[in-house]
Backbone bond lengths (Angstrom), bond angles and torsions (degrees), N, CA, C in turn:
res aa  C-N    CA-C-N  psi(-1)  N-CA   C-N-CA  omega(-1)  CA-C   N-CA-C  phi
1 X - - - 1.471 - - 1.537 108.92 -
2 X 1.765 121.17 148.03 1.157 99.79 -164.88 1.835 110.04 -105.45
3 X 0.967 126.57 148.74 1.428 104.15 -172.35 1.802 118.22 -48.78
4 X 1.167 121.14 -27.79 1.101 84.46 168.85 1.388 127.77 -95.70
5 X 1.738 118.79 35.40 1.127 118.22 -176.36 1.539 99.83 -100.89
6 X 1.287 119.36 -27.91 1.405 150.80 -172.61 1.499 103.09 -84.45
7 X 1.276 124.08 -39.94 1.665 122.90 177.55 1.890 86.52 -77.01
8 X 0.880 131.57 -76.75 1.835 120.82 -169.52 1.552 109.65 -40.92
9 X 1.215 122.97 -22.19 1.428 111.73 170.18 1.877 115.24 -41.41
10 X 1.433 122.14 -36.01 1.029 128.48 140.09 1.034 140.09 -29.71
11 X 1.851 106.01 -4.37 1.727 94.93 172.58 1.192 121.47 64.88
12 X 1.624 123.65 1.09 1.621 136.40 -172.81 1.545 99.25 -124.12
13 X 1.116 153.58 139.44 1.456 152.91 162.12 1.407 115.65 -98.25
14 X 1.635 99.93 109.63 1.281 113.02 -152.80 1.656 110.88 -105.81
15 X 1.378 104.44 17.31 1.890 109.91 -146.99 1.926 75.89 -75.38
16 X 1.341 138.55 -43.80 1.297 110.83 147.60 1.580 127.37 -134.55
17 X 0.928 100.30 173.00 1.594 143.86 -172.36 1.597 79.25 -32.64
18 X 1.894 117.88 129.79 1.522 117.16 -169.11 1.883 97.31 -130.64
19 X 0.844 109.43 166.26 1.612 121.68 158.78 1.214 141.81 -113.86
20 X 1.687 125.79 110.77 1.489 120.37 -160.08 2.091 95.55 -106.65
21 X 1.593 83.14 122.61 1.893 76.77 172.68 1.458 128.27 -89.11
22 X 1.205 105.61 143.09 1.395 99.39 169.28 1.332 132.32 -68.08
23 X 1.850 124.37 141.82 1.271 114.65 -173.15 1.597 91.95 -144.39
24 X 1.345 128.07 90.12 1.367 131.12 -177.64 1.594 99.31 -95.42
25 X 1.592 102.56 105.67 1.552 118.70 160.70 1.487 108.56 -83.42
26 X 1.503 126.07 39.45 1.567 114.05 158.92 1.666 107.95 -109.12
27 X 1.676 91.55 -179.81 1.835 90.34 176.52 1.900 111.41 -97.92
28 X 1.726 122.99 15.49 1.191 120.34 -121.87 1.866 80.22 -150.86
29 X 1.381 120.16 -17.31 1.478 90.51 -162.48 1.554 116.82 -79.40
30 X 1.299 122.93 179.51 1.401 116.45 -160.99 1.785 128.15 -84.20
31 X 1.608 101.80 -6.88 1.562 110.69 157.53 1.630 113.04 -127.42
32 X 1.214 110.79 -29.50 1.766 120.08 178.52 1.154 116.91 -104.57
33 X 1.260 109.36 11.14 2.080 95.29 173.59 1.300 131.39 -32.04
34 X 0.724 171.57 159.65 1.629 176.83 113.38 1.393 109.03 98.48
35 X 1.267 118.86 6.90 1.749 114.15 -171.58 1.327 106.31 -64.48
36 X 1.797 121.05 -39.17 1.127 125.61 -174.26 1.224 135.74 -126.15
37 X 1.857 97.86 69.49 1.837 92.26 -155.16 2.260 77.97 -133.73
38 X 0.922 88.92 59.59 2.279 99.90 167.71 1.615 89.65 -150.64
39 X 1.244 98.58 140.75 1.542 105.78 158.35 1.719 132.45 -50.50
40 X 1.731 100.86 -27.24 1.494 101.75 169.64 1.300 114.72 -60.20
41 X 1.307 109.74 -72.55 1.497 137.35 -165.82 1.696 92.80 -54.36
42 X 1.444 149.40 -42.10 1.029 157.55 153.99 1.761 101.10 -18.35
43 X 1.687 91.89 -93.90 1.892 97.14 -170.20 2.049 93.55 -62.41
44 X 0.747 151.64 -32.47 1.560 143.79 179.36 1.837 92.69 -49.46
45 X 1.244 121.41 -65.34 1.217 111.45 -158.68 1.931 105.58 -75.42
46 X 1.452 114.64 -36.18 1.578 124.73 -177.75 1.731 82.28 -58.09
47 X 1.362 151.36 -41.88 1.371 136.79 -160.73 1.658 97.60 -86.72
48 X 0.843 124.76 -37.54 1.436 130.07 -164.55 1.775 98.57 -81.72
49 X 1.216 130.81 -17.40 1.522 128.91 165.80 1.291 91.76 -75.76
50 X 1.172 133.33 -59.75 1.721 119.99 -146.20 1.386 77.88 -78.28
51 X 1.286 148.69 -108.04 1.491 143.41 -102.92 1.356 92.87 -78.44
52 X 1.768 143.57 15.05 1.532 123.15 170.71 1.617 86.31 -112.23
53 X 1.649 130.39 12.51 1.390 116.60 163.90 1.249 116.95 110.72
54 X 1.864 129.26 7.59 1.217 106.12 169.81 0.988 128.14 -91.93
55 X 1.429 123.48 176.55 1.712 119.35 -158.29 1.668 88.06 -105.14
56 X 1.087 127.28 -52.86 1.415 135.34 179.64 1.128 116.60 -96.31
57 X 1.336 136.59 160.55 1.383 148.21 147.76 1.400 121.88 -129.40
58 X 1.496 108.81 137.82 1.645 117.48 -148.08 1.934 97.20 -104.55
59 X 1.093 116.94 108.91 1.669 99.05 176.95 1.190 104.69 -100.30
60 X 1.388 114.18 148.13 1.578 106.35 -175.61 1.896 93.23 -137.35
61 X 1.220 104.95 136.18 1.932 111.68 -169.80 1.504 85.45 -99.36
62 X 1.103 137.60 -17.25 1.774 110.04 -152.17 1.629 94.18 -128.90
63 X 0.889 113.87 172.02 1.915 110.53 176.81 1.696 90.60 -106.18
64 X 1.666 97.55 144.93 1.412 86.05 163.27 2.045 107.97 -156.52
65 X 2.002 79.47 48.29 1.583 111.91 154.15 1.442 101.16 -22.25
66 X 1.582 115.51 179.27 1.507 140.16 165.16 1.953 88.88 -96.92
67 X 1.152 104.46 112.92 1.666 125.06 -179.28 1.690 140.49 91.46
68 X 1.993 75.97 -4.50 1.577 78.92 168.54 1.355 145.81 -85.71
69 X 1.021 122.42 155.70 1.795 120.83 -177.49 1.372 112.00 -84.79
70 X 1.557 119.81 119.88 1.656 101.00 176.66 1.448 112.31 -68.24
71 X 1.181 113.85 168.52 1.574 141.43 -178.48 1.640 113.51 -67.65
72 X 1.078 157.03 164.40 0.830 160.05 164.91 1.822 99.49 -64.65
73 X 2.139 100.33 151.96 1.345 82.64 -178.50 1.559 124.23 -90.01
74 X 1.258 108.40 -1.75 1.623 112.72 164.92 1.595 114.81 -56.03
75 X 1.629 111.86 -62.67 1.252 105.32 164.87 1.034 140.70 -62.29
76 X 1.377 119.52 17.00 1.590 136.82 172.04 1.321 106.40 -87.01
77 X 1.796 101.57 -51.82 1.642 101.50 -177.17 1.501 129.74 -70.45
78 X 1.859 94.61 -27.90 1.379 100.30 175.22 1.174 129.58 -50.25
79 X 1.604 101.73 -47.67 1.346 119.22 170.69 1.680 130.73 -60.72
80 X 1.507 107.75 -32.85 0.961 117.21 146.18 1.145 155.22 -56.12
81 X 1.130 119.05 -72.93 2.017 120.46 164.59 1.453 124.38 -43.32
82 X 1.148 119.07 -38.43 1.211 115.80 150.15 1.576 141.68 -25.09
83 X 1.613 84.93 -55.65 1.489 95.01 178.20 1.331 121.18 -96.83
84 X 1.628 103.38 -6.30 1.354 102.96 164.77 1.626 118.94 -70.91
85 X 1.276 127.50 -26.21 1.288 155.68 -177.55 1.572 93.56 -56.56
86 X 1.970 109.03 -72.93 1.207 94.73 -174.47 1.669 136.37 -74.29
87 X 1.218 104.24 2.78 1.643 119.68 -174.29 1.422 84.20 -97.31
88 X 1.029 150.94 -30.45 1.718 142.28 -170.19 2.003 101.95 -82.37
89 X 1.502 111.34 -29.00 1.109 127.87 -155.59 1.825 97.50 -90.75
90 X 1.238 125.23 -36.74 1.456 139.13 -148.27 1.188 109.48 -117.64
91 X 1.751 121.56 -62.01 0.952 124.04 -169.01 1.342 134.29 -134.42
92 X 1.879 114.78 45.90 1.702 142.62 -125.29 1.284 105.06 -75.77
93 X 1.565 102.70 4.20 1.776 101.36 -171.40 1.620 110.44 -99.54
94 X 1.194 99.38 -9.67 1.876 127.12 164.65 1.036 108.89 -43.67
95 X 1.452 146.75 98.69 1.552 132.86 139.48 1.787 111.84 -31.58
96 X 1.065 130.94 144.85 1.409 156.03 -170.16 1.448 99.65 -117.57
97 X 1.320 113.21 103.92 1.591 134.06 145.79 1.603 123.74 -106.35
98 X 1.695 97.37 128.28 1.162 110.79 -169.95 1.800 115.05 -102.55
99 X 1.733 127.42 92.89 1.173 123.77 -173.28 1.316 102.93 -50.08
100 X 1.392 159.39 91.07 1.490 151.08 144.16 1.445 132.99 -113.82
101 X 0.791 105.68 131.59 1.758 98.11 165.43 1.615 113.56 -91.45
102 X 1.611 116.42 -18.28 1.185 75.21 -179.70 1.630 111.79 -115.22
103 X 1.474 116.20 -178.29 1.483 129.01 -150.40 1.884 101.98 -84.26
104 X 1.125 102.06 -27.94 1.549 94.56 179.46 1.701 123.59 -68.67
105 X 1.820 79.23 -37.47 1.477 102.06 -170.13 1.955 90.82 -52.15
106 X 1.162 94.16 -77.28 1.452 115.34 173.41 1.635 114.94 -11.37
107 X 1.365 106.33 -78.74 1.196 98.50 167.72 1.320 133.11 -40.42
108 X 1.799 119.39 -53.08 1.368 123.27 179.34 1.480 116.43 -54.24
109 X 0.942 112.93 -46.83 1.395 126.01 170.67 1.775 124.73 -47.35
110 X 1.628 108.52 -59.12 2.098 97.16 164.14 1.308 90.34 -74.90
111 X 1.386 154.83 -6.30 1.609 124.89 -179.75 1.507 92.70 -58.94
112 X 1.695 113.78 -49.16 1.446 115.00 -154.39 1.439 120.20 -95.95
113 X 1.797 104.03 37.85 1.632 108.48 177.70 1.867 100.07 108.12
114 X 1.069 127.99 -17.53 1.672 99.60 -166.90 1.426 94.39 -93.87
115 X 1.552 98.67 179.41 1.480 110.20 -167.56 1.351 117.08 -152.48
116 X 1.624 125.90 44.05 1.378 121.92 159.97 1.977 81.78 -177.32
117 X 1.478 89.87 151.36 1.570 100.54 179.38 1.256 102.41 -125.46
118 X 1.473 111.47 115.75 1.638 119.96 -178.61 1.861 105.99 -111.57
119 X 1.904 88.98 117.44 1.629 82.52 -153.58 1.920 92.83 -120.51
120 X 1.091 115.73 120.96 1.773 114.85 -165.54 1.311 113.24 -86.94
121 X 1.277 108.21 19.44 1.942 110.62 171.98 1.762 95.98 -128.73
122 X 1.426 127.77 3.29 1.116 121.60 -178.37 1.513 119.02 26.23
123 X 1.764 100.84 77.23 1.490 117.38 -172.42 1.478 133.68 55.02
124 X 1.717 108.60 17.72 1.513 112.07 -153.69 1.881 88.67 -98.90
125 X 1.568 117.49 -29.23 1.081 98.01 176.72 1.169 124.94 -130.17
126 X 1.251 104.66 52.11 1.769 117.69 -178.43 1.959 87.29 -145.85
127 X 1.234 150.49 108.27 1.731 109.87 179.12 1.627 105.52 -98.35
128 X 1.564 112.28 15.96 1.328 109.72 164.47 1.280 124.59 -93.98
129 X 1.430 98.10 19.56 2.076 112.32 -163.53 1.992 77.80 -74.54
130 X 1.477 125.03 -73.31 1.504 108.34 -126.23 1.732 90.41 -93.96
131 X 1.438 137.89 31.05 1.520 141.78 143.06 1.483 96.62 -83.49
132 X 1.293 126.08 -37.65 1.426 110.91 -178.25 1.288 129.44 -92.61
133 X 1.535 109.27 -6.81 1.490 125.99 170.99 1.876 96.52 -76.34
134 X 1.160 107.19 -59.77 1.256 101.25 -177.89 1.967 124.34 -65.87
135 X 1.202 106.55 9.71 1.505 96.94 -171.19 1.886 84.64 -107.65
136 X 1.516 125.02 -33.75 1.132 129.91 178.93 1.191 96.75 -61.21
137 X 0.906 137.37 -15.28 2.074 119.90 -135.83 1.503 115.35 -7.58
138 X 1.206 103.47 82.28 1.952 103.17 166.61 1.839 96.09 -116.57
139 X 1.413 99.78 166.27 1.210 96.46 170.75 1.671 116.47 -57.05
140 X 1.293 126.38 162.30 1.305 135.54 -150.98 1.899 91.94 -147.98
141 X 1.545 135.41 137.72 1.208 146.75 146.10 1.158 104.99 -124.37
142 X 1.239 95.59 122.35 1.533 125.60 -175.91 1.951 105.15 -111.79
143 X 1.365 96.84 109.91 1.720 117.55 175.08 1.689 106.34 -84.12
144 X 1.757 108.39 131.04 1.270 112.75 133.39 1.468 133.69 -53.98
145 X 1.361 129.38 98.87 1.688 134.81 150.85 1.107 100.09 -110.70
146 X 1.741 92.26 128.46 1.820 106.81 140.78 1.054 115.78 -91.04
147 X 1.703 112.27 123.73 1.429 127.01 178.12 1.851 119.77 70.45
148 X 1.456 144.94 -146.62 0.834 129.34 144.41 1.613 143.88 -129.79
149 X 1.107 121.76 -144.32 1.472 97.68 -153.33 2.141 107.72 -79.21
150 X 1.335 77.86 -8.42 2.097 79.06 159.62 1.080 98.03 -110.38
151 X 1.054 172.80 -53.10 1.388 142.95 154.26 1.604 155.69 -46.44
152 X 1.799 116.24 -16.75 0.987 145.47 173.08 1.232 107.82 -35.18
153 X 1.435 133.18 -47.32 1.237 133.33 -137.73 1.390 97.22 -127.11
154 X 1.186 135.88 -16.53 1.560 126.08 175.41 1.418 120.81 -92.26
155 X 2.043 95.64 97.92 1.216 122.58 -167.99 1.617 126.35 30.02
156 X 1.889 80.82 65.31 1.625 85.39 160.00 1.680 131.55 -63.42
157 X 1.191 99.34 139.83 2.011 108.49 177.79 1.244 123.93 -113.71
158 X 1.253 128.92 138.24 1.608 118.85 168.23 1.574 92.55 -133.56
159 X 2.047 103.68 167.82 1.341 94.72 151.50 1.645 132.44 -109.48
160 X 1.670 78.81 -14.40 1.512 80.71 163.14 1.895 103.07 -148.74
161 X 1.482 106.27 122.27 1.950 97.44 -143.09 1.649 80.86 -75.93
162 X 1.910 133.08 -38.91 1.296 114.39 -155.60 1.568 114.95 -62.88
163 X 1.477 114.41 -32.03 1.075 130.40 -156.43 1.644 101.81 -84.57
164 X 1.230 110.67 -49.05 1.178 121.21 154.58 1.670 118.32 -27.35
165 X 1.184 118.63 -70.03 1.707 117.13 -168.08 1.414 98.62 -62.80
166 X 1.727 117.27 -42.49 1.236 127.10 -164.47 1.472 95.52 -35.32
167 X 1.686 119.41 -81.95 1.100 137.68 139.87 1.404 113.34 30.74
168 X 0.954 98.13 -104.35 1.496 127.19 -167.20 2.000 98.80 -60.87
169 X 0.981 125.66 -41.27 1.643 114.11 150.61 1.377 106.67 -67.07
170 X 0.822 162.62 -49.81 1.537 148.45 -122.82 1.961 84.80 -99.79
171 X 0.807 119.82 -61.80 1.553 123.87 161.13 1.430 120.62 -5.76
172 X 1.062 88.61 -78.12 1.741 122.78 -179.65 1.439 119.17 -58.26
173 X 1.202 116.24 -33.32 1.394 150.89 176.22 1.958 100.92 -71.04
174 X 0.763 91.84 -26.97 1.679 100.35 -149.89 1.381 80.89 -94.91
175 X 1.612 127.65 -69.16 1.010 130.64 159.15 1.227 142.08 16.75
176 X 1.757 100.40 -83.04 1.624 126.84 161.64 1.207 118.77 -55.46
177 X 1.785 125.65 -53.43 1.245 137.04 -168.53 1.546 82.37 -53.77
178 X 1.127 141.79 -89.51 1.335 149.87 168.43 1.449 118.67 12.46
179 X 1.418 109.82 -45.54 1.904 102.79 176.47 1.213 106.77 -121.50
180 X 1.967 105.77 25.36 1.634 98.38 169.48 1.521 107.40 116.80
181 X 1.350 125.38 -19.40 1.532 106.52 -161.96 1.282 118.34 -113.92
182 X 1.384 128.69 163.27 1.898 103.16 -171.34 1.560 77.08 -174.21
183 X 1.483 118.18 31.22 1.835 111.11 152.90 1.701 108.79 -89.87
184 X 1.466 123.29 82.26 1.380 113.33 -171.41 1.635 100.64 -129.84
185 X 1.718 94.43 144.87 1.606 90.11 172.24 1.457 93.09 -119.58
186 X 1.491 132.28 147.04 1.580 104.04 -173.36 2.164 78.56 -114.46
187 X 1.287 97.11 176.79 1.652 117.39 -169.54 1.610 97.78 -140.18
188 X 1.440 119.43 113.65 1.845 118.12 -177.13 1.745 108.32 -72.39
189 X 1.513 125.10 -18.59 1.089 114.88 151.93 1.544 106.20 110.25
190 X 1.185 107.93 48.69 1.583 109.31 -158.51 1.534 97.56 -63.97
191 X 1.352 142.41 118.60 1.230 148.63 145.77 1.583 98.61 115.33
192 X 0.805 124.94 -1.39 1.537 121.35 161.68 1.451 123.14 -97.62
193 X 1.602 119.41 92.33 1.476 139.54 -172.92 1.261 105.66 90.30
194 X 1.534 126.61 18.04 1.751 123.73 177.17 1.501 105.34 -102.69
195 X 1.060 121.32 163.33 1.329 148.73 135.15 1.730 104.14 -68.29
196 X 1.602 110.71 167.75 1.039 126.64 156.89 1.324 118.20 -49.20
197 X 1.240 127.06 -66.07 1.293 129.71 174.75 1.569 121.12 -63.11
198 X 1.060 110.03 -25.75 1.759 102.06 171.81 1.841 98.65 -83.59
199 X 0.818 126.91 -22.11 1.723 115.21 -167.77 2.293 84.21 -68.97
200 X 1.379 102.03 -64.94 1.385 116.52 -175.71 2.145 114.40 -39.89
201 X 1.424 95.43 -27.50 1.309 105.13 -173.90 1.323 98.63 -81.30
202 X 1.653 113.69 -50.31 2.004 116.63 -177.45 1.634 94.68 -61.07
203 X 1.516 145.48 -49.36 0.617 118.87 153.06 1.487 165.26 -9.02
204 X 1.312 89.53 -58.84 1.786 108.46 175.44 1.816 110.41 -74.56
205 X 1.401 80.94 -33.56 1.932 86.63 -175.35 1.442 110.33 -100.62
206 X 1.435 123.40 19.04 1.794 120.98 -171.50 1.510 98.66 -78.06
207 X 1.144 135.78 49.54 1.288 120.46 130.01 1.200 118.57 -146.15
208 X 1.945 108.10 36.09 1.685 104.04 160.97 1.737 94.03 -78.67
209 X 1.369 124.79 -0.67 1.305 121.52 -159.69 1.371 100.08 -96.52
210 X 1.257 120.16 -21.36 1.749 113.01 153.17 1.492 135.88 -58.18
211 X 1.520 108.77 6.51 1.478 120.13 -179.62 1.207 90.48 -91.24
212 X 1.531 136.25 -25.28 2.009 120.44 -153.76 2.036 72.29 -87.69
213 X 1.325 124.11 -11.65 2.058 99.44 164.87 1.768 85.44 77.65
214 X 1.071 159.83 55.26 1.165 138.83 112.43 1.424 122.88 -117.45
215 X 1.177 125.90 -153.95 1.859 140.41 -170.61 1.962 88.87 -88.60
216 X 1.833 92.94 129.91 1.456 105.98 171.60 1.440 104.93 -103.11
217 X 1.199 108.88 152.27 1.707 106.19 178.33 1.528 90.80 -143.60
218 X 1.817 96.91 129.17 1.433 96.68 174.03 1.514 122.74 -119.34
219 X 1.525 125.50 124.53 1.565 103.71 -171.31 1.230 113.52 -128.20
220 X 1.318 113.47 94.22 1.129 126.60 -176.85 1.686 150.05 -95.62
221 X 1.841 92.82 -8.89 1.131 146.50 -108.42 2.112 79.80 -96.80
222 X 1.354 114.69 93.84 1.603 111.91 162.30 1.864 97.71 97.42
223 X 1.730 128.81 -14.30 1.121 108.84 -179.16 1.397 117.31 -64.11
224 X 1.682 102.33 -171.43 1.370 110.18 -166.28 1.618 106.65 -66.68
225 X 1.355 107.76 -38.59 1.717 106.57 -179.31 1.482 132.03 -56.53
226 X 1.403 95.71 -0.80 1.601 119.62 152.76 1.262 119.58 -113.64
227 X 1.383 132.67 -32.25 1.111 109.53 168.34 2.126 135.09 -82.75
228 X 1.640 70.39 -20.52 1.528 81.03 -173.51 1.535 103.99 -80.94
229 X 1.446 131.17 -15.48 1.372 135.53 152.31 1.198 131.92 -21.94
230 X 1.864 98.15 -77.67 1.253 126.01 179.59 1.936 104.30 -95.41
231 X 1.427 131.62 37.40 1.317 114.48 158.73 1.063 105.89 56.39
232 X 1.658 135.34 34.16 1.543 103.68 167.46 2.061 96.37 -133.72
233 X 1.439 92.95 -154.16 1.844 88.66 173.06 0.980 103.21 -136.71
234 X 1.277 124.11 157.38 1.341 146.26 -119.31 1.700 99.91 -84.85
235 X 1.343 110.28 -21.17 1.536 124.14 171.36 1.802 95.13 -69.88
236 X 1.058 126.81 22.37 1.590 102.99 -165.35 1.770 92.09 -172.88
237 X 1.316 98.40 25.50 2.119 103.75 178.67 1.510 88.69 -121.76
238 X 1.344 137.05 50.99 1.730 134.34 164.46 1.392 103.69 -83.85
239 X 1.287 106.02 -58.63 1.623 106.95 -175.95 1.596 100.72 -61.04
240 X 1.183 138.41 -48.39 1.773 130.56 176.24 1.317 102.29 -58.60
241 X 0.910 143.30 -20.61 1.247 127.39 -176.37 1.082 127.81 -105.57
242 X 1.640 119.14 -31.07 1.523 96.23 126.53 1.318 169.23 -52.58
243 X 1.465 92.73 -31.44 1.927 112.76 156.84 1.563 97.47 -40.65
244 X 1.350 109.19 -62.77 1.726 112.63 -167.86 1.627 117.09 -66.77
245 X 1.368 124.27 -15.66 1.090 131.95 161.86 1.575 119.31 -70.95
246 X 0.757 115.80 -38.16 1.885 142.94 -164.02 1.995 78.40 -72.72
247 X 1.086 110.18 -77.46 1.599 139.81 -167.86 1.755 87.38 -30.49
248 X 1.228 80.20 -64.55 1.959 95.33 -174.53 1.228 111.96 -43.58
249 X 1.442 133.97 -66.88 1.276 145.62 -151.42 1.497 101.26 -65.34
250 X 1.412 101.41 -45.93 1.764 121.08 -174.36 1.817 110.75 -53.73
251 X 1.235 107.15 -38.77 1.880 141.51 -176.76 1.790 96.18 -90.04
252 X 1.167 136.79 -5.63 1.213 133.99 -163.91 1.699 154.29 46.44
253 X 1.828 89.22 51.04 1.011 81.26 141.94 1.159 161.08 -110.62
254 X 1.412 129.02 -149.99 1.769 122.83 -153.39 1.385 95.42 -130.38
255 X 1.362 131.69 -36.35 1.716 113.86 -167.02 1.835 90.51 -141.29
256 X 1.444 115.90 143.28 1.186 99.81 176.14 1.668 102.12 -124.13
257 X 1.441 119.85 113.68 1.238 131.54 179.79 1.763 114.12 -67.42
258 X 1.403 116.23 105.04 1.646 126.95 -164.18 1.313 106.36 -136.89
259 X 1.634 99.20 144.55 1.422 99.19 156.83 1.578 114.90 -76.76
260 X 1.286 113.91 -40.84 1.394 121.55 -161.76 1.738 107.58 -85.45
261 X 1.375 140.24 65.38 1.269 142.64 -179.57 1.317 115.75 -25.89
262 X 1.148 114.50 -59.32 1.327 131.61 -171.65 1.550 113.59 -60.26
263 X 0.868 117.65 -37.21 1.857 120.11 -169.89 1.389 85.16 -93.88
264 X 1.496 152.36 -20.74 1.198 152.74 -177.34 1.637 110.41 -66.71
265 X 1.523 102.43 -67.21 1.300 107.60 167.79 1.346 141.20 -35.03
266 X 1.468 94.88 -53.82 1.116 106.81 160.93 1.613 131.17 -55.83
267 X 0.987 123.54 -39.42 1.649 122.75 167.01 0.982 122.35 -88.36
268 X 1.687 116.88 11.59 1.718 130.50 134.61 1.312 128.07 -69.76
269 X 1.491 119.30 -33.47 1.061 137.28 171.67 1.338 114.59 -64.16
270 X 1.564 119.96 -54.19 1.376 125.92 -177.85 1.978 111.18 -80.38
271 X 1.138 94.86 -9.28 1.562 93.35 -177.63 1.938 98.99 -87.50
272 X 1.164 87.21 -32.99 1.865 87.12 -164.74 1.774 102.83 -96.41
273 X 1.536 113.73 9.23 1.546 124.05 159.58 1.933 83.08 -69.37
274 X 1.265 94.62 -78.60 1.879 98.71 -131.47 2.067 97.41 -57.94
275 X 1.467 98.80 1.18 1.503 90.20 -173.83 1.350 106.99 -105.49
């Protein structure tokens, strides 16, 4: 089988390199907080992902910044189904990604139309997430975090961070295969439990992470490890984050998680010219 006959087993078509946009319905996240919490501004931005080219769109109800508190899980769903309604209603050619960790959410959510669960503790803080990933079988992205999103960041350590995630997927991996499931995209977790220099290090080495053989997803798209790099704010890390996208695609990855679609595409386009 050829890998990319084996990467579409995912139900995702991976023959190339795709783009999932961001659509944060909280008031709290760390560059878009509140931009998109009215029903206008909602379908305005769900239209403005599809026609600059993404294949997916990622909604995320809860912030899950470096210090934030999640939301209650009612107000996760509230916020949610809704908008699953109107992305099913507007723009049906959208894959549906669900930011959650937890398993109910998850579930309620493909009952009501979505179709991949992107969960950033990869079952560490829900442990009924991967019985319920596997009874759904939708595709599943599973994130590296150390610790959580109030803890992530106070002086994370590794001794060796690549080998480490390797690790810590290969586990997890083992896991799933275990009650049946093997729709996984895993994500190394750029800014969740890093320093500057470890995001730059997973970086440099993102394609020993093509040996664990599945779909990479990288989302990198405006954090601090670009902005806090280059001295600017996060309204003003587009051009870094494409450099780091470009970087990515080249290192292999498969989906690039962005706010900005459009500048994304484009360094899909120019990456899959010169190849």
């Amino acid at each position: 089988m050829s890998k990319v006959k084996k990467e579409m087993s995912n139900s995702i078509d991976f023959s190339t390199p795709i783009v999932m946009g961001i659509l944060n319905i909280t008031t709290d996240s760390f560059y878009d907080g509140g931009k998109f919490i009215t029903k206008d501004k909602i379908e305005k931005q769900i239209k403005k992902i599809e026609q600059e080219g993404a294949k997916i769109i990622d909604i995320g109800a809860s912030s899950s910044r470096p210090g934030s508190i999640p939301v209650s899980e009612k107000t996760e769903l509230d916020r949610l189904i809704p908008t699953i309604e109107i992305i099913k209603k507007i723009t049906p050619n959208l894959k549906i990604s669900i930011d959650t960790f937890r398993s109910k959410v998850a579930r309620e959510c493909i009952k009501n139309g979505a179709d991949i669960i992107n969960d950033i503790s990869a079952g560490e803080l829900d442990k009924n997430m991967f019985e319920t990933i596997a009874e759904l079988n939708v595709p599943y992205i599973m994130m590296h975090m150390k610790g959580d999103s109030l803890t992530m960041q106070n002086n994370p350590v590794y001794e060796n961070i690549i080998s480490e995630i390797i690790m810590f997927f290969d586990e997890k991996i083992q896991k799933l295969k275990s009650i049946g499931f093997n729709k996984i995209i895993i994500d190394p977790g750029f800014g969740f439990g890093k320093t500057l220099e470890h995001n730059y290090e997973i970086l440099k080495n993102l394609s020993e992470f093509k040996k664990i053989n599945l779909p990479i997803l990288v989302g990198a798209s405006r954090k601090s490890m670009i902005y806090n790099l280059l001295n600017v704010s996060a309204n003003k890390a587009l051009n870094g984050t494409s450099v780091v996208n470009t970087i990515s695609l080249i290192k292999g990855a498969k989906i690039l998680r962005v706010h900005d679609v459009n500048e994304a595409v484009e360094c899909i386009k120019i990456i899959n010219q010169i190849k």
